[in-house]
Every structure is written in C-alpha cells, then in structure tokens.
N, C-alpha and C positions, 0 to 999 in steps of 0.2 A: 416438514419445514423446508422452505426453499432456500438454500445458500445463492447470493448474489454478488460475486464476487466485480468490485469495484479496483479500476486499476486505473493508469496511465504514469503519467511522468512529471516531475519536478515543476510545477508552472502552467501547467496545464487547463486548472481547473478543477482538478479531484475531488479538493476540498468542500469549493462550491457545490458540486453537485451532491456530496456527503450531506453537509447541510440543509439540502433541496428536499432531501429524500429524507430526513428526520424529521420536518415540516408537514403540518399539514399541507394537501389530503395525505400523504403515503405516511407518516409516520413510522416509520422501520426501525429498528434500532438499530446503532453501528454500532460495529466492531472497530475502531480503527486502530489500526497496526500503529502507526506514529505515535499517536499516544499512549498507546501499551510503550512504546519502543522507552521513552521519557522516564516512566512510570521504572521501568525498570534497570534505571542505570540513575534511581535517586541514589541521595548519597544515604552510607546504609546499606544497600544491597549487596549481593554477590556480582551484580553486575559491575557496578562502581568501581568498588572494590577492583577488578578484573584488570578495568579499562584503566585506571591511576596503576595499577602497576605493570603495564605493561605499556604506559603510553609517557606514563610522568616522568619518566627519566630521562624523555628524550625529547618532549614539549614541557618547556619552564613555563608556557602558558595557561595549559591545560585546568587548570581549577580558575574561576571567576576570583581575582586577587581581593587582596584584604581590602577593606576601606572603612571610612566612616559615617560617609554620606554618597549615597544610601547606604544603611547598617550594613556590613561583611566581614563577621568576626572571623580569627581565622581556623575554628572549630565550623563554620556555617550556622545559620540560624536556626537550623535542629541538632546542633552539636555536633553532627554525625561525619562532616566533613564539608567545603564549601562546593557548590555546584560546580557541574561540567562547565568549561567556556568552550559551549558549542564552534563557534566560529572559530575557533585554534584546532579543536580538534577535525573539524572540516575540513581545513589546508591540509591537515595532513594525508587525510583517508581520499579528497575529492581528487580524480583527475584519470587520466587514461596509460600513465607510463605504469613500468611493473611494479617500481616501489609503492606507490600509492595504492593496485591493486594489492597487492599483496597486502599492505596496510589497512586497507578497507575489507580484504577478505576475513583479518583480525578480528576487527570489529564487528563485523555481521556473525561469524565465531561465536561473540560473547554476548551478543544482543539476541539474535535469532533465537534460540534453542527457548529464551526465558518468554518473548514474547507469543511462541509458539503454545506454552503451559497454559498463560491469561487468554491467548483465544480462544481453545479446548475448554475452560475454565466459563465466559461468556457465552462461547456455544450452548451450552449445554444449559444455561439457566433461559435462555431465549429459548431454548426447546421446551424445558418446562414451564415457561408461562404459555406457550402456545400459540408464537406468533407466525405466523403464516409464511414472514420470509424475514432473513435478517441480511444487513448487509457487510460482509466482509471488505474493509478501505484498505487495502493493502496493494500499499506502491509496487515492489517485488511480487507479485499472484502468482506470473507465471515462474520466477525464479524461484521461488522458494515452493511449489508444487501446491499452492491453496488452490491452482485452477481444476485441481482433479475432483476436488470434492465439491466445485461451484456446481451447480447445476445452470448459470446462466452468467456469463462473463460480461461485463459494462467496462468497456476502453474509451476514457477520456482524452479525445485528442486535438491537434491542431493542424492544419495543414503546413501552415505557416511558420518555418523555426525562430523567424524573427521576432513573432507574435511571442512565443515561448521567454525568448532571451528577455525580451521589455516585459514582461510580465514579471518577471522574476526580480532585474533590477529595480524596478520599479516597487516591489513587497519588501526585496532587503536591499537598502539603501546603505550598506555598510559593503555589497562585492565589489567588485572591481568586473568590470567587462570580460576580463578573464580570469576571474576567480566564477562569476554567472556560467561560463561555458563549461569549464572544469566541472561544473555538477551536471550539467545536462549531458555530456558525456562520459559521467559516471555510468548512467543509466541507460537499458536500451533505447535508441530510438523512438521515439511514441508511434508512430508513422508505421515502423514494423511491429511495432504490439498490436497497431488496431486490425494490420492485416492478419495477425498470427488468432486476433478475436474473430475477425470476421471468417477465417477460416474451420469455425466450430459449426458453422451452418444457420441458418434462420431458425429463431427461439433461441438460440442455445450462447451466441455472441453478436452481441448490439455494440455499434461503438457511437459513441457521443460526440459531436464537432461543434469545438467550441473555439471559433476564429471570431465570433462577433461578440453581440452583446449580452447580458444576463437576459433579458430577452427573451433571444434566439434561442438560449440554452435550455431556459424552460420549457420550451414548445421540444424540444430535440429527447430533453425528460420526459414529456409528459406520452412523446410518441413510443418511446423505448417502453413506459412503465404499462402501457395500454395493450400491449403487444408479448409482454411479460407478463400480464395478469392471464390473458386468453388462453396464454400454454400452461400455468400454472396456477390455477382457480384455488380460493382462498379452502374450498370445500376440499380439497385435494390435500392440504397439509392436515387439517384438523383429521379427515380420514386417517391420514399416518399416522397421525399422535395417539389418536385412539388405540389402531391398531401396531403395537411398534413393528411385528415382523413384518407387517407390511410398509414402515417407512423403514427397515432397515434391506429388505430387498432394493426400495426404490431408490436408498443409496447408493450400495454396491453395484445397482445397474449403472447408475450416473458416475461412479468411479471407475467401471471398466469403458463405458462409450469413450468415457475422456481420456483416458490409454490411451485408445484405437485414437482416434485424435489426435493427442501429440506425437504419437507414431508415424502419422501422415504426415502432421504440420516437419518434424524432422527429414522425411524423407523429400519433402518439396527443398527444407532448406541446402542437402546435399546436393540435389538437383542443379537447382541454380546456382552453386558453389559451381560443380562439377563446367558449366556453361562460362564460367569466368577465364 
C-alpha cells in the first residue's frame, strides 16, 4: 500500500485537495490529522483532560462559556465537560515569540503522541481492506517525521503569501489581520516545504500550486495523480499485501531512502545557513 503523504500550510488549500482526492475517480481514503487532532481532545479524553489543566488556570476563556441559547450546560452536552474554545486557546499557542512557542510546544506535547495511536490505528485497517494507497493529511509531515514513511509526498502551496493571508481571513471571519499572520507564522513557510518536497526527487515529491482557481487545481491533481499511478501501479500494492515480506521490505526500503533524504535536505540547509 502506498503512503501518500499530503501536506502544506494553513490556508493553502490542503483541505481542498483532501477532498479532491476522496472524490471520484481517486477515491483514497484520508487519514486526516486534524480531525484525529479534534477527536482527541473531546471533552472526556485524556487529552482534554491535559490541556484544561494545564491551560485553564491561566485562559478564563478556554472552555466555550455556559449559555442558553444555543444549549451550553455548564457540564457540556455530553456531561463530560464543555468544549475547547478553539479561538482562545489559539491566541495563546499561535505566534512566533518564545512564550507562545513554548506554549504550543505544550500543546502539540499533549495532542501529537494521541493523534499518532489513531493514525497507526487507520493505517492499518486501510492495509487490511487493501487499498492500493491511502492518504496521510497531515499539516506537520515533515515535522512530526510521517515523511519517512510516505513513499510519495504532495506539498500544497502558493506562491503568493498574500493569497494565503486572504484566504484565511476570508474562512475565519473572526482574526484579526494579525491574529491571520500569527498562525502562518506558526508554521514553516509553505514556500520552504515545497522546496524541502521537491528536493525528494521526481516520483517521490510533487508539489501542488494552488495560486488560482479550483480549476487550475484539478488539472495540477490530476497531473500529480497520473505521474503517482505510473511509479506506483495499483498491481504493486496488491502484490505487497498478498505477500507481506515483500510489502514489508518495500517499506523499510522507502524508510531508509528517506533517511538518506532528510540527510541531504539538512545538510543543503546548513549550507545555505553557512552562506548567510
């Protein structure tokens, strides 16, 4: 089974092409990390749990207050406690100074480790129905290390950071111009992810440019997915599944190439550090 690991940044488009690619013709199944991410900081969880006491003492915010209309008992509508208010605890974790990193390092702390289980968890029933490639949505790929085990990385990006910023304001009508910036500087550059994609070689990292319209973007899929069938023929996974020792070599090949890979990709970035 081929891991297809989908990535890019905040505003970019991710989402869409997630979407694109669960559609007919490709029907892939996703994995998306975001929505695992949700999933596991309901109220209830160990995750929850984590983030209210380590965050509540110091955001009065942080839980979606009581009310009446719409219902918000102040047990929550499954007893278990009331939801995150995402947007309070975003001020806190988004931004580039160290409190915030540090704060968001927190957080990804108590999220990562749980959303890491349910991907393991999804993998592996997608291997046992035997679908030929599944797509791994995960914003962080390269940071959180899901790119070792892609066998083919998809970077959604824009040229244009402008394009990014309006894009974003424009979905949440609630930032502020600089609370929109604050999140896209959370995260790496997109710009440097697609080069850090396209630096894995042809087949192996496709980046997707998505400055125009829905469109454009189809053709820009449908070019990537045509180009990702021909290195990885549908007859190729079923062969793995049939025989596991042989989808379990052709793992561990594709997790040391992509060693040797980030190996590179770091020492180019030392390089050009070094030239500064």
């Amino acid at each position: 089974m081929l891991f297809i690991g989908l990535t890019g940044s905040i505003a970019t488009g991710k989402s869409t092409v997630s979407s694109i690619l669960s559609s007919a013709p490709y029907n892939l199944p996703i994995i998306d990390a975001d929505v695992l991410a949700r999933k596991v900081v309901e109220p209830g969880t160990p995750g929850y749990a984590a983030i209210v006491s380590y965050f509540g003492p110091s955001t009065p915010d942080l839980l979606v207050p009581v009310s009446s209309s719409p219902p918000m008992p102040e047990r929550g509508p499954s007893g278990k406690g009331r939801p995150l208010n995402r947007p309070a605890l975003g001020r806190r974790v988004f931004g580039d100074s160290e409190e915030r990193k540090k704060e968001r390092g927190v957080l990804n702390g108590i999220i990562h480790p749980a959303v890491r289980r349910e991907i393991w968890r999804a993998l592996l029933w997608c291997y046992l129905r035997g679908n030929w490639a599944v797509v791994l949505d995960v914003p962080l790929l390269f940071e959180s290390g899901f790119d070792l085990m892609s066998g083919v990385v998809v970077t959604v990006a824009v040229r244009d950071p402008e394009v990014q910023m309006r894009r974003l304001m424009d979905r949440d009508a609630h930032l502020t111009r600089e609370d929109a910036q604050n999140r896209v500087l959370s995260q790496t550059d997109v710009r440097l992810k697609a080069r850090r994609c396209e630096a894995r070689g042809p087949g192996r990292g496709v980046v997707v440019w998505n400055d125009g319209s829905r469109e454009q973007l189809k053709a820009e899929i449908d070019r990537a997915m045509a180009g990702i069938r021909r290195a990885s023929p549908a007859w190729w996974s079923w062969l793995c599944l049939l025989c596991p020792p042989l989808g379990i070599a052709s793992g561990a090949w594709t997790y040391w190439w992509n060693l040797a890979i980030n190996r590179q990709w770091k020492e180019l970035e030392l390089k050009e550090k070094a030239k500064l």
